[in-house]
PyMOL Python script that loads the backbone (N, CA, C, O; Angstrom):
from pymol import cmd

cmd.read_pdbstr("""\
ATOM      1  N   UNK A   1       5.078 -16.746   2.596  1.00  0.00           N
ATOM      2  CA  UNK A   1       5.613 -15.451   3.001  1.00  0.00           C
ATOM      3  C   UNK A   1       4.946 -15.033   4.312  1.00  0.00           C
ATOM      4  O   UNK A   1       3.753 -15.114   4.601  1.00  0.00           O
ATOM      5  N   UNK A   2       5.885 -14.604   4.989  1.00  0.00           N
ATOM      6  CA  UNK A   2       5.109 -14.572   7.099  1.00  0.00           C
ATOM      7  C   UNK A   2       5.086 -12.859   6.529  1.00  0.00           C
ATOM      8  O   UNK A   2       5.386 -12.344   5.451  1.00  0.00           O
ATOM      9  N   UNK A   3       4.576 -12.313   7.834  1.00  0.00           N
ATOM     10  CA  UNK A   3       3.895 -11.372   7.949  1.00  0.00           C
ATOM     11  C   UNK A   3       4.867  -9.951   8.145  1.00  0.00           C
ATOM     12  O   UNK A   3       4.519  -8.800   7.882  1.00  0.00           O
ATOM     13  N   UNK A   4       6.114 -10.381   8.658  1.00  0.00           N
ATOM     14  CA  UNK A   4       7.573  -9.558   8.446  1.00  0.00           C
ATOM     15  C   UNK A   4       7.814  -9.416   7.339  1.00  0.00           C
ATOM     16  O   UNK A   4       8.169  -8.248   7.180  1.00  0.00           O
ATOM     17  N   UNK A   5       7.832 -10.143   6.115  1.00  0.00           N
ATOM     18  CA  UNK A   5       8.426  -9.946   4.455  1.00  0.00           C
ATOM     19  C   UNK A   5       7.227  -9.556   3.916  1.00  0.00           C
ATOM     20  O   UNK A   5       7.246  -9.268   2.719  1.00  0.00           O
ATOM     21  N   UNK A   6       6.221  -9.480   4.491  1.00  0.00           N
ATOM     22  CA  UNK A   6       5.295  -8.601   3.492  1.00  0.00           C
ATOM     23  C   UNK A   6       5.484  -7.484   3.667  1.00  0.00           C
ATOM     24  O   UNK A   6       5.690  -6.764   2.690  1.00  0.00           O
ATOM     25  N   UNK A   7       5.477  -6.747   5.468  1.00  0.00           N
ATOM     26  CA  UNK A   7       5.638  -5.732   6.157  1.00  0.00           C
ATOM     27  C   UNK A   7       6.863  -4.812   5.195  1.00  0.00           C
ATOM     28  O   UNK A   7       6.760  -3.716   4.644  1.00  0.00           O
ATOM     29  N   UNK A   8       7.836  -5.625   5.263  1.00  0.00           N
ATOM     30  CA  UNK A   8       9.140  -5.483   4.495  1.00  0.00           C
ATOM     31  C   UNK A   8       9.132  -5.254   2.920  1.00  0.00           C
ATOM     32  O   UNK A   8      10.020  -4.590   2.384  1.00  0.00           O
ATOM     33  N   UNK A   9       8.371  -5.677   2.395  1.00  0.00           N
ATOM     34  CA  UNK A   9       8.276  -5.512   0.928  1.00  0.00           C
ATOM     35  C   UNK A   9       7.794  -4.668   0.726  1.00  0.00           C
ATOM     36  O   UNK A   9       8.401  -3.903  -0.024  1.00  0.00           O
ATOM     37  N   UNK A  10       6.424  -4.220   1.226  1.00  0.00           N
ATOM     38  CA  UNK A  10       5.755  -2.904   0.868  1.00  0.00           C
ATOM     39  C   UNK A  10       6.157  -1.721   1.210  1.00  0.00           C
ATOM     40  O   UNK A  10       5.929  -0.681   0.594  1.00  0.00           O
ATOM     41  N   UNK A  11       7.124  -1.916   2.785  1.00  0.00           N
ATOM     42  CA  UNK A  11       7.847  -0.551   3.330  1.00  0.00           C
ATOM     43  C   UNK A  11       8.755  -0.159   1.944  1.00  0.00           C
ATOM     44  O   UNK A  11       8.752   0.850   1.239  1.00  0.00           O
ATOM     45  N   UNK A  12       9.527  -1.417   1.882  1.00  0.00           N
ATOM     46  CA  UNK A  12      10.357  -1.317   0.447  1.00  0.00           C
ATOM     47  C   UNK A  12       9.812  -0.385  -0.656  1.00  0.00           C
ATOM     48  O   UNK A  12      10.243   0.755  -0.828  1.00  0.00           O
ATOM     49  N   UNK A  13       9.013  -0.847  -1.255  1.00  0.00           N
ATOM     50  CA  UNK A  13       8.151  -0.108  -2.768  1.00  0.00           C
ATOM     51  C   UNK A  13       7.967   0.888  -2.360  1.00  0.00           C
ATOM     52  O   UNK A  13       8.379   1.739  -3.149  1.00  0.00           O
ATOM     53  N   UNK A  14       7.403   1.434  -1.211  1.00  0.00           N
ATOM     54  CA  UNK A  14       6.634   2.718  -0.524  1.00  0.00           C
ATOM     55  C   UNK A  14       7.885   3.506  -0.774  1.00  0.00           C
ATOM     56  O   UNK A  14       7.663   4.452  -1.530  1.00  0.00           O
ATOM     57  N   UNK A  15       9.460   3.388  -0.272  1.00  0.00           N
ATOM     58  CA  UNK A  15      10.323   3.742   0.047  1.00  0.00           C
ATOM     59  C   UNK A  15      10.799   4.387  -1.330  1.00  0.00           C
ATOM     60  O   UNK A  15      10.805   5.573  -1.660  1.00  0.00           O
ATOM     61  N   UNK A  16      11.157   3.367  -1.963  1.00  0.00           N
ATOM     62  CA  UNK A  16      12.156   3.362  -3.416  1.00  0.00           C
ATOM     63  C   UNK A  16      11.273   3.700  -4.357  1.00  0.00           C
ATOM     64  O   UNK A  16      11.711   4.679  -4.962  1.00  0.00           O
ATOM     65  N   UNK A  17       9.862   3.231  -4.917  1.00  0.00           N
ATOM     66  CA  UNK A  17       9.377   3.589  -5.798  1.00  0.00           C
ATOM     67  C   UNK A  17       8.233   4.463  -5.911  1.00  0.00           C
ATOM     68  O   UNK A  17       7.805   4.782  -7.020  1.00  0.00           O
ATOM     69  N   UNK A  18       7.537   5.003  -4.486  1.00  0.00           N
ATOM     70  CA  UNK A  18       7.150   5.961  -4.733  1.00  0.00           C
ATOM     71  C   UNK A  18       8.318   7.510  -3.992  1.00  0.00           C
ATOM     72  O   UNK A  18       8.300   8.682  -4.369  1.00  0.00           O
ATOM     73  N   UNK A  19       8.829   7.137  -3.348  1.00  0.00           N
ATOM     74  CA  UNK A  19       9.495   8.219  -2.639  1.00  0.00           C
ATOM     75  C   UNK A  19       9.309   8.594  -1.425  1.00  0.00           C
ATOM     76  O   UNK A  19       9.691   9.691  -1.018  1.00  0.00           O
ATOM     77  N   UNK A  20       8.707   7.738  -0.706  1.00  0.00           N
ATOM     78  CA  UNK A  20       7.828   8.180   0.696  1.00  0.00           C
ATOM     79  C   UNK A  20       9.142   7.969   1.986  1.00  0.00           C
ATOM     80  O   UNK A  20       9.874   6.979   1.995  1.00  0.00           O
ATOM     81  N   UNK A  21       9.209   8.755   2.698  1.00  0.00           N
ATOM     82  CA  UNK A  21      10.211   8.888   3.533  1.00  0.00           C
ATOM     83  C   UNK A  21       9.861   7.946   4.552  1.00  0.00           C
ATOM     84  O   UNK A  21       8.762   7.983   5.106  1.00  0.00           O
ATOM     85  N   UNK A  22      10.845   7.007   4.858  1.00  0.00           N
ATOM     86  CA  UNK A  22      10.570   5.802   5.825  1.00  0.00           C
ATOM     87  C   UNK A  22       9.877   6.093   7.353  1.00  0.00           C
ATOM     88  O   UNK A  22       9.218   5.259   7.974  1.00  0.00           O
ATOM     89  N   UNK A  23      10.212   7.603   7.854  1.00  0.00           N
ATOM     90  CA  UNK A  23       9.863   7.623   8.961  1.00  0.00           C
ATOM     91  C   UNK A  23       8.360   7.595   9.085  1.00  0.00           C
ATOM     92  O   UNK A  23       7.820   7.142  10.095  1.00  0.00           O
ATOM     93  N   UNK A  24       7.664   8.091   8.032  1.00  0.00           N
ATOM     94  CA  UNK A  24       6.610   8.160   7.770  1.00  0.00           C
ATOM     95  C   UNK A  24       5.360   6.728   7.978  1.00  0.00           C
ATOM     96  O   UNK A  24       4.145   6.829   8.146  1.00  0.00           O
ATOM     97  N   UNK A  25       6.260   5.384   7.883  1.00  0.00           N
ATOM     98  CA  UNK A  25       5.630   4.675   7.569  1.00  0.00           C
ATOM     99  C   UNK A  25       5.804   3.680   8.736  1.00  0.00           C
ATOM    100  O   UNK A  25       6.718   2.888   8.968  1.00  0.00           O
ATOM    101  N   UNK A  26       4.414   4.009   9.548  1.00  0.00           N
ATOM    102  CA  UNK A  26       4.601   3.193  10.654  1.00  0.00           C
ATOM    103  C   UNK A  26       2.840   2.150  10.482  1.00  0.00           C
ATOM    104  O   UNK A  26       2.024   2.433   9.605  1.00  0.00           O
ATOM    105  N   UNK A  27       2.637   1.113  11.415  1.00  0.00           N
ATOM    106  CA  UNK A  27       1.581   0.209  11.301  1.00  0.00           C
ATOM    107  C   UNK A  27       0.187   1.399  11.247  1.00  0.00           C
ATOM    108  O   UNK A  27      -0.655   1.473  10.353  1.00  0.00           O
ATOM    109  N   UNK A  28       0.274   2.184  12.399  1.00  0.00           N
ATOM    110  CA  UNK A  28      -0.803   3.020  12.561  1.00  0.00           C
ATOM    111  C   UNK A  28      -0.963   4.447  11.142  1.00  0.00           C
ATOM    112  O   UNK A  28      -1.890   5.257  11.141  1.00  0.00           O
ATOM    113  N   UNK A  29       0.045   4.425  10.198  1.00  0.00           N
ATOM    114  CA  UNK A  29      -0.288   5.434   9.916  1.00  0.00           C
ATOM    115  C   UNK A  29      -1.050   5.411   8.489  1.00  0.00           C
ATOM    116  O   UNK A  29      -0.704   4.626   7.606  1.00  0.00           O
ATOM    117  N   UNK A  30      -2.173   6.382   8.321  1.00  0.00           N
ATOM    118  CA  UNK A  30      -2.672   6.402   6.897  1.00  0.00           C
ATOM    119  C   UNK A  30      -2.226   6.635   5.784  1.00  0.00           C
ATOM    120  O   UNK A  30      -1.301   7.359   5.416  1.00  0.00           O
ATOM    121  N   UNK A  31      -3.172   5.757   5.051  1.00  0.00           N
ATOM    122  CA  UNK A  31      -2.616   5.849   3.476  1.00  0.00           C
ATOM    123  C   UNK A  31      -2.352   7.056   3.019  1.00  0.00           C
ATOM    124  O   UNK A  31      -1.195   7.417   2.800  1.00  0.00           O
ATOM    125  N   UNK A  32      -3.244   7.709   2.850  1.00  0.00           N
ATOM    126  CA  UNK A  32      -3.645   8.904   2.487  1.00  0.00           C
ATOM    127  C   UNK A  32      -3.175  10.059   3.001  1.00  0.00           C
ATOM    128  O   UNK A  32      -2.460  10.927   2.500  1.00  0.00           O
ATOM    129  N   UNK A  33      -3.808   9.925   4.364  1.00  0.00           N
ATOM    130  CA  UNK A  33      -3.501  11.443   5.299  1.00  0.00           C
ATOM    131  C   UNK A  33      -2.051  11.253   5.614  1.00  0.00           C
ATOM    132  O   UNK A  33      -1.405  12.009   4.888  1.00  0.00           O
ATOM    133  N   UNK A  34      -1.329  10.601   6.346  1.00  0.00           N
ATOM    134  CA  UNK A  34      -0.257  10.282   7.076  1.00  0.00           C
ATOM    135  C   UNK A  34       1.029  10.158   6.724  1.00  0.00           C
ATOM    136  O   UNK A  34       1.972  10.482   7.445  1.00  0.00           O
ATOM    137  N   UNK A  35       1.164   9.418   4.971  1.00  0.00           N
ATOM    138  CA  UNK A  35       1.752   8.714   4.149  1.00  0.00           C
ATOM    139  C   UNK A  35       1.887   9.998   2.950  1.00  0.00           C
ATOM    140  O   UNK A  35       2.894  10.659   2.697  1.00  0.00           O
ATOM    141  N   UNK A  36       0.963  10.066   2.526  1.00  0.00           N
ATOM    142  CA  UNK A  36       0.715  10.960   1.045  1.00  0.00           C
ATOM    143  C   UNK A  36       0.163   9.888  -0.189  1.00  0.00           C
ATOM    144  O   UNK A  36       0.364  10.382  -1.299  1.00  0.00           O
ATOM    145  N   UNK A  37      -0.371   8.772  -0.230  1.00  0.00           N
ATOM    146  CA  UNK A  37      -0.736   8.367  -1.364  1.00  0.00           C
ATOM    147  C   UNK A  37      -1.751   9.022  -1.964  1.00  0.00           C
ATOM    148  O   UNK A  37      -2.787   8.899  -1.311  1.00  0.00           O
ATOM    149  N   UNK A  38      -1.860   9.587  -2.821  1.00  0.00           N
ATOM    150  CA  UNK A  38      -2.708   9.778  -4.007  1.00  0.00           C
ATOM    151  C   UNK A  38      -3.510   8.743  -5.184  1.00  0.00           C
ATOM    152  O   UNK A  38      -2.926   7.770  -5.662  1.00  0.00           O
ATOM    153  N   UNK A  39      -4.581   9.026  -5.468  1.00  0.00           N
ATOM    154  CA  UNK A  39      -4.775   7.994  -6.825  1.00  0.00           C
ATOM    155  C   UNK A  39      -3.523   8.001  -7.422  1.00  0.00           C
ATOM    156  O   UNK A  39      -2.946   6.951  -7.139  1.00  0.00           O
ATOM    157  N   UNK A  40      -2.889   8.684  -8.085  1.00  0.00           N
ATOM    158  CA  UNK A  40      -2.016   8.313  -8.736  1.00  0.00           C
ATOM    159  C   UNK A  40      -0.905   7.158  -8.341  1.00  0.00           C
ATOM    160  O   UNK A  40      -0.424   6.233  -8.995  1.00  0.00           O
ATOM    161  N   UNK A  41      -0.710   7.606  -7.011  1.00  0.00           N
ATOM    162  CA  UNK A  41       0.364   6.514  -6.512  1.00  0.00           C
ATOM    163  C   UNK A  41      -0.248   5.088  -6.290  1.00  0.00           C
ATOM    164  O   UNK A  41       0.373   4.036  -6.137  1.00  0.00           O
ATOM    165  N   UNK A  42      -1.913   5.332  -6.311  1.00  0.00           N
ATOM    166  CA  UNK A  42      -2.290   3.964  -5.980  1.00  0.00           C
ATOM    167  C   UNK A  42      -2.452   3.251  -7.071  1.00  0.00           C
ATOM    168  O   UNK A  42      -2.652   2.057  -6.846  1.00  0.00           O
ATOM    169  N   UNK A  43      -2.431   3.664  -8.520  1.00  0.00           N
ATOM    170  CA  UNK A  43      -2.234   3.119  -9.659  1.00  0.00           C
ATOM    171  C   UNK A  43      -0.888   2.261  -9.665  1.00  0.00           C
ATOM    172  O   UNK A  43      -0.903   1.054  -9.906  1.00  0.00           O
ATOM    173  N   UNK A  44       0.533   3.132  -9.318  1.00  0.00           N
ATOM    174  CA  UNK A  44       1.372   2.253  -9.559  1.00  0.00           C
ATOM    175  C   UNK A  44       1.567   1.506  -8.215  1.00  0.00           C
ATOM    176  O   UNK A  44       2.545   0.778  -8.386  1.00  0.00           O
ATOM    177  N   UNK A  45       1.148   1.368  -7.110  1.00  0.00           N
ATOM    178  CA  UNK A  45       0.858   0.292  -6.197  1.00  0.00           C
ATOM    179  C   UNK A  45       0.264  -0.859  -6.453  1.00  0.00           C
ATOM    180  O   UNK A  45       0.447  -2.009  -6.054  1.00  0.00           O
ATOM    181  N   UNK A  46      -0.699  -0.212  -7.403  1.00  0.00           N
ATOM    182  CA  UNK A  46      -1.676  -1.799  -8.069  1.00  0.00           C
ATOM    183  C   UNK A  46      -0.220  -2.676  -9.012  1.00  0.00           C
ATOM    184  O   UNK A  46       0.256  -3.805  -8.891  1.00  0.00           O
ATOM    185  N   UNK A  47       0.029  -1.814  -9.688  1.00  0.00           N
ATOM    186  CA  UNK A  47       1.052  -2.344 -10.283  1.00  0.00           C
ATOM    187  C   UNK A  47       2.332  -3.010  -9.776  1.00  0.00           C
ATOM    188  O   UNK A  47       2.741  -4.090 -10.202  1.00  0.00           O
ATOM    189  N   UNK A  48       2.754  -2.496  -9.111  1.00  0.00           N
ATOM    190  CA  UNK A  48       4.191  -3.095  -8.118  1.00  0.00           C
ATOM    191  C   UNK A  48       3.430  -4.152  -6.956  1.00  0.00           C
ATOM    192  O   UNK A  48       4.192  -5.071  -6.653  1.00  0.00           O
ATOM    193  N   UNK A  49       2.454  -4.194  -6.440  1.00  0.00           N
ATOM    194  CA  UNK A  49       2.158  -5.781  -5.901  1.00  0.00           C
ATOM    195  C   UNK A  49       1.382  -6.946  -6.856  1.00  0.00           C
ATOM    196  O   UNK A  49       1.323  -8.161  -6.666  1.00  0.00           O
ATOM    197  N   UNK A  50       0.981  -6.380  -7.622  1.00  0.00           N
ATOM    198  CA  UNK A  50       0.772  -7.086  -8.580  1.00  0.00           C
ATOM    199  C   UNK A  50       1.872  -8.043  -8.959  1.00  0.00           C
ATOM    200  O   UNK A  50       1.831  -9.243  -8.686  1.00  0.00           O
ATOM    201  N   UNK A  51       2.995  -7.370  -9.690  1.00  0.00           N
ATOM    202  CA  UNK A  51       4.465  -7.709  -9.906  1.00  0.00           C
ATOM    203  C   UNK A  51       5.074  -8.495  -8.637  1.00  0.00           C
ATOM    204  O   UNK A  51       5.637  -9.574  -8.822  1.00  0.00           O
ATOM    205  N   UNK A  52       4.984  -8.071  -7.648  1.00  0.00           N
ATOM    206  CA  UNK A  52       6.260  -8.857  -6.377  1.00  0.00           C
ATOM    207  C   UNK A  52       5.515  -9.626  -5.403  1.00  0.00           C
ATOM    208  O   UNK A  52       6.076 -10.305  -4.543  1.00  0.00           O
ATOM    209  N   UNK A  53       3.599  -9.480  -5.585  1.00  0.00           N
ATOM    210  CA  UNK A  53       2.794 -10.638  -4.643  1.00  0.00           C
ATOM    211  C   UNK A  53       1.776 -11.716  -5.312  1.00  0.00           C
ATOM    212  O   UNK A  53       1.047 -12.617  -4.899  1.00  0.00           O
ATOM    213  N   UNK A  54       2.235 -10.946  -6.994  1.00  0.00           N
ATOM    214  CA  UNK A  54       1.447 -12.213  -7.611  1.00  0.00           C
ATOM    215  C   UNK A  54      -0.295 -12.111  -7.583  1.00  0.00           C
ATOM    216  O   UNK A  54      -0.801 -13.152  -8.001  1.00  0.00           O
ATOM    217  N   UNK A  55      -1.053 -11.311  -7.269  1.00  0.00           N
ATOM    218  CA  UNK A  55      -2.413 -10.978  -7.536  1.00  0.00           C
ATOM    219  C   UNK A  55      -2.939  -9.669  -8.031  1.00  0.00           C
ATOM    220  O   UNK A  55      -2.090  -8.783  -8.129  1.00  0.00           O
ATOM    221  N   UNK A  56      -4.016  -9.402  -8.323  1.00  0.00           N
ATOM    222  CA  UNK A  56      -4.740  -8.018  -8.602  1.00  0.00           C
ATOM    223  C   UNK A  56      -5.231  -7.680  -7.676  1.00  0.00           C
ATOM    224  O   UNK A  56      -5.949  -8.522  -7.137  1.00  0.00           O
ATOM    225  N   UNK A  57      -5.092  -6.018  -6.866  1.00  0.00           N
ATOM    226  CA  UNK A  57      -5.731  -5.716  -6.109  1.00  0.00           C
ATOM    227  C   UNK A  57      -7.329  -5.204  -6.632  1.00  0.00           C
ATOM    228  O   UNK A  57      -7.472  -4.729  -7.759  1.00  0.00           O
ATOM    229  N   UNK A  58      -8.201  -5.321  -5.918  1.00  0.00           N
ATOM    230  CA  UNK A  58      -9.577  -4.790  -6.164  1.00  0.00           C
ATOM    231  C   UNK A  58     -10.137  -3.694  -5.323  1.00  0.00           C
ATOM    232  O   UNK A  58     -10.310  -3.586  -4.109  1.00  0.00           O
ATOM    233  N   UNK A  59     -10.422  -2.724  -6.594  1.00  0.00           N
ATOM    234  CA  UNK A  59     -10.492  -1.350  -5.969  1.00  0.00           C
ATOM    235  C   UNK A  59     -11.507  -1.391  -4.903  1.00  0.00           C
ATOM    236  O   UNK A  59     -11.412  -0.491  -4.068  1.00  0.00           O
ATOM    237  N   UNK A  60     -12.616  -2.388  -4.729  1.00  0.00           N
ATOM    238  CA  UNK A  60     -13.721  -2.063  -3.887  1.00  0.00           C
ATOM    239  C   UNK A  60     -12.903  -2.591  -3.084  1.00  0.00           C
ATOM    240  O   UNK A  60     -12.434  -1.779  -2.286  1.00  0.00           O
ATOM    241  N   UNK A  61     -12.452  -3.903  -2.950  1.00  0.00           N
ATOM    242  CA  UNK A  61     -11.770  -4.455  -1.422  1.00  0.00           C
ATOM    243  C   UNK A  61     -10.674  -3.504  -0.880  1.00  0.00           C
ATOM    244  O   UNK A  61     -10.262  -3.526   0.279  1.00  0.00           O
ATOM    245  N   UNK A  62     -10.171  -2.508  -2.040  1.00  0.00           N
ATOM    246  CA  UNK A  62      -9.082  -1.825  -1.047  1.00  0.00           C
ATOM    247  C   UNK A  62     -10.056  -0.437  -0.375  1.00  0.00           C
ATOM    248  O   UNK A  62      -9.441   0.355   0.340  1.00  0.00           O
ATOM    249  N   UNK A  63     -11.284  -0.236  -0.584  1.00  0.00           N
ATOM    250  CA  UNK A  63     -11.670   0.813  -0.052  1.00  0.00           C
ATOM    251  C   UNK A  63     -12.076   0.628   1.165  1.00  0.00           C
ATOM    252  O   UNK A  63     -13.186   1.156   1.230  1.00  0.00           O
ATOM    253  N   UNK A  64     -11.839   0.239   2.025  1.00  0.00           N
ATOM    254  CA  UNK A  64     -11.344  -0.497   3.497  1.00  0.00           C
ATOM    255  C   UNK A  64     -10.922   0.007   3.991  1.00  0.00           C
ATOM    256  O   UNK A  64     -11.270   0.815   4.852  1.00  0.00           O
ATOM    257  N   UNK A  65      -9.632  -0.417   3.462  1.00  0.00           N
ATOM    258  CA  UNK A  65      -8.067  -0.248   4.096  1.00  0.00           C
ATOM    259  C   UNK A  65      -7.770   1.091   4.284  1.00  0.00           C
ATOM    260  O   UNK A  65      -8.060   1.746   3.283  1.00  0.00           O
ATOM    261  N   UNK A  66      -7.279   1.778   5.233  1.00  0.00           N
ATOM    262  CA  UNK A  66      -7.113   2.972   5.444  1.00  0.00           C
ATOM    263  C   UNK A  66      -5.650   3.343   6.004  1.00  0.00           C
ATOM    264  O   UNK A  66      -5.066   4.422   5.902  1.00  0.00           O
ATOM    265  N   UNK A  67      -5.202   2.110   6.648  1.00  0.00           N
ATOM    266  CA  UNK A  67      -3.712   2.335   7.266  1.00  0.00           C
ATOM    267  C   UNK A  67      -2.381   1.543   6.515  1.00  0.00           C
ATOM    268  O   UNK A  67      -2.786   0.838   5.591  1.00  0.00           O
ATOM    269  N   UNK A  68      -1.216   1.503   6.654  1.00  0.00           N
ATOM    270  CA  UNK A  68      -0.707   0.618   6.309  1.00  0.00           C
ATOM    271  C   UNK A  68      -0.655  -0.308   6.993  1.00  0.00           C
ATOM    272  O   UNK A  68       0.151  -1.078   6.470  1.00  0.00           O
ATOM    273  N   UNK A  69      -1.121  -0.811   8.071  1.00  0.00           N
ATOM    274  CA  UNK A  69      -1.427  -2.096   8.716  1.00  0.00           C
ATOM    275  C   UNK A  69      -2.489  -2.856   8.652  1.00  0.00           C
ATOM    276  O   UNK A  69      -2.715  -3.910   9.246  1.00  0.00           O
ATOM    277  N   UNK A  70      -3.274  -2.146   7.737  1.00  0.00           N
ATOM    278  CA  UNK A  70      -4.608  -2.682   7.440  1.00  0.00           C
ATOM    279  C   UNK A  70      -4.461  -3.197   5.737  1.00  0.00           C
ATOM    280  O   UNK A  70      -5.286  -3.991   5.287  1.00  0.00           O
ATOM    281  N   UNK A  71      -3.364  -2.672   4.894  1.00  0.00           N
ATOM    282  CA  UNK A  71      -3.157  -2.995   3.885  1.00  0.00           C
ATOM    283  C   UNK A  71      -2.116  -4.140   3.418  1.00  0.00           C
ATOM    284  O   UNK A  71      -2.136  -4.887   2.439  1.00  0.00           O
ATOM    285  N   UNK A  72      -1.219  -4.002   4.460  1.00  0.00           N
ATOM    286  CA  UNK A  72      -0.441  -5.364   4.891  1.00  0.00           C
ATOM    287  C   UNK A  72      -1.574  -6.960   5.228  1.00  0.00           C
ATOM    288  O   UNK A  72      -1.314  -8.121   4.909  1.00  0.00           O
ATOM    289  N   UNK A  73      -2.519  -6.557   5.785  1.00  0.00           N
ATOM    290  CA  UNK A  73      -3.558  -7.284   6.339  1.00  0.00           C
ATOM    291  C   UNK A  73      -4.271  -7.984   5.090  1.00  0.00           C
ATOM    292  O   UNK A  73      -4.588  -9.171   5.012  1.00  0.00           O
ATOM    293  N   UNK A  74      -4.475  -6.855   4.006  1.00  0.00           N
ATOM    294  CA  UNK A  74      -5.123  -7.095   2.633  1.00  0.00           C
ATOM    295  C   UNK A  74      -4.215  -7.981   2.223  1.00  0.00           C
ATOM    296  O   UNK A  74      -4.424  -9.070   1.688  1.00  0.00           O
ATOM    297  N   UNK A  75      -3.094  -7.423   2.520  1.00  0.00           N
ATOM    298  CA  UNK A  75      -2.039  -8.595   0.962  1.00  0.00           C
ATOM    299  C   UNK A  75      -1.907 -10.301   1.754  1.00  0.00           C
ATOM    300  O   UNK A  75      -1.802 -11.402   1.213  1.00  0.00           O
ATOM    301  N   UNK A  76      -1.967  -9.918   3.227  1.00  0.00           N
ATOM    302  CA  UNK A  76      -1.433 -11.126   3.458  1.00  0.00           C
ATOM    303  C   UNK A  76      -2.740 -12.304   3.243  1.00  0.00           C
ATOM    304  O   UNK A  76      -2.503 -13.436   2.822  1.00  0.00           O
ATOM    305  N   UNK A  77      -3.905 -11.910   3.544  1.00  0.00           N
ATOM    306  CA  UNK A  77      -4.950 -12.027   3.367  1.00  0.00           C
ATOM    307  C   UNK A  77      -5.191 -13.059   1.828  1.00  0.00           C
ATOM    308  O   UNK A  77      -5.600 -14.215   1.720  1.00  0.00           O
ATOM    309  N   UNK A  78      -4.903 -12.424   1.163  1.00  0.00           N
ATOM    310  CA  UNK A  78      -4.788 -12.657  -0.645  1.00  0.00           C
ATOM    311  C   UNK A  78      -3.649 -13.672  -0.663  1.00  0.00           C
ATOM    312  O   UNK A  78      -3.831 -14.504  -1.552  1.00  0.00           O
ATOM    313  N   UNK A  79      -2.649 -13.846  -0.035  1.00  0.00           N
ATOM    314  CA  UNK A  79      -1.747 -14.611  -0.096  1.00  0.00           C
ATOM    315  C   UNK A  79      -1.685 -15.781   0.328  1.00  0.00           C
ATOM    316  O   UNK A  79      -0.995 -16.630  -0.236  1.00  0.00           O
ATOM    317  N   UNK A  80      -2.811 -16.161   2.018  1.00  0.00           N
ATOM    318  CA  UNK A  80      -3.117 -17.546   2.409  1.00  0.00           C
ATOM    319  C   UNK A  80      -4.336 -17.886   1.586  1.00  0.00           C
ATOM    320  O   UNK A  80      -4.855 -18.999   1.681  1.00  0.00           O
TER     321      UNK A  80
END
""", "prot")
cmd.dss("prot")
cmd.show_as("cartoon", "prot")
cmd.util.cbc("prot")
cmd.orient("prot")
């Protein structure tokens, strides 16, 4: 999986299953501040890449990640 269908998958989930409005979701913008994720939403994030990338995320390795281009970075990361 190249670095466009990950980009693409997670815009996806972000989109449809939490509700996050697409404009919102650009490389530079934060999880948190920018986006709106909450713990809560990051529960079912663990869950939905879990499901569509095939690993467990780890809460210490995601406390890093701060953007969605830095979390794209995580998955692809886990994936080579």
């Amino acid at each position: 999986m190249d670095r466009q269908e990950i980009e693409a998958k997670v815009k996806e989930f972000l989109i449809e299953d939490l509700e996050i409005d697409e404009e919102r979701i650009t490389p530079e913008a934060r999880l948190k501040e920018d986006i709106g994720i909450d713990s809560l939403d990051f529960v079912d994030i663990v869950v939905i890449v879990e499901k569509k990338f095939g690993f467990k995320i780890k809460t210490e390795e995601m406390a890093k990640v701060k953007t969605f281009s830095q979390f794209c970075d995580y998955i692809e990361t886990k994936l080579a």
